[in-house]
C-alpha positions in Angstrom: -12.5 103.6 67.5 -9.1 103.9 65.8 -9.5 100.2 64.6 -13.0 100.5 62.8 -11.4 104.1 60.9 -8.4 101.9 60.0 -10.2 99.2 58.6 -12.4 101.6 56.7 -9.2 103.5 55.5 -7.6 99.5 54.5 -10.8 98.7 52.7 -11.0 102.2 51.1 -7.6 101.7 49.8 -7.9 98.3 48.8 -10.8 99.3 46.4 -8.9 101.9 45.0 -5.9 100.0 44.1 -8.2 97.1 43.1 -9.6 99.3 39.8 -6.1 100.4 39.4 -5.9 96.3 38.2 -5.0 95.6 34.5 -6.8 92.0 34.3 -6.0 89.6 31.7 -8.4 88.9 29.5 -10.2 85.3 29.0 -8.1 83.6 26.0 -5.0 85.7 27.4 -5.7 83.1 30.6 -6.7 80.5 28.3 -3.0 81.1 26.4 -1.1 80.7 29.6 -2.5 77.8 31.4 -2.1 76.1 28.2 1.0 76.9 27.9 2.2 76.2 31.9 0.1 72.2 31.3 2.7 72.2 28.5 5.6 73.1 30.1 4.6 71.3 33.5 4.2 67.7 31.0 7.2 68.2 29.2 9.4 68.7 32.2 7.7 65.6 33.9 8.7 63.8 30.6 11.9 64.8 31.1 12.2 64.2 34.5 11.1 60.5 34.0 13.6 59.9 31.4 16.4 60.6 33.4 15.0 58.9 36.7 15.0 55.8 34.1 18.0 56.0 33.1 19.4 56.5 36.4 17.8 53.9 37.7 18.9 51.6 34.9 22.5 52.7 35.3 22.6 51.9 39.5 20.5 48.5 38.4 23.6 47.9 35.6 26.5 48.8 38.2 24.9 47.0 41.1 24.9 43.5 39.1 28.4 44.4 38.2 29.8 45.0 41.4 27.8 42.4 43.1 29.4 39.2 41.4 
């Protein structure tokens, strides 16, 4: 029964390193998803912005060339 003593020696160890585990606390999660919604917003501001002015630059030289 090698298998059943090595899944009770992987779940023994498991447990073990599980209380080992420094958790963040509540407002320590709060503080980053905050801050990652922040960040993840500004870049798609950012993102947007340039995509516009991409798009209005190809728009510009495509009726330039186009005549």
């Amino acid at each position: 029964m090698k298998l059943i003593d090595d899944l009770k020696q992987f779940y023994g160890d498991t447990t073990t390193e599980f209380k080992k585990i420094s958790w963040p606390s509540r407002d320590e999660v709060k503080d980053s998803t905050i801050i990652v919604c922040t960040t993840i917003v500004f870049v798609m501001v950012v993102l947007g912005l340039y995509d516009t002015g991409i798009v209005t630059v190809a728009n510009f030289a495509q009726k330039l060339f186009s005549k």
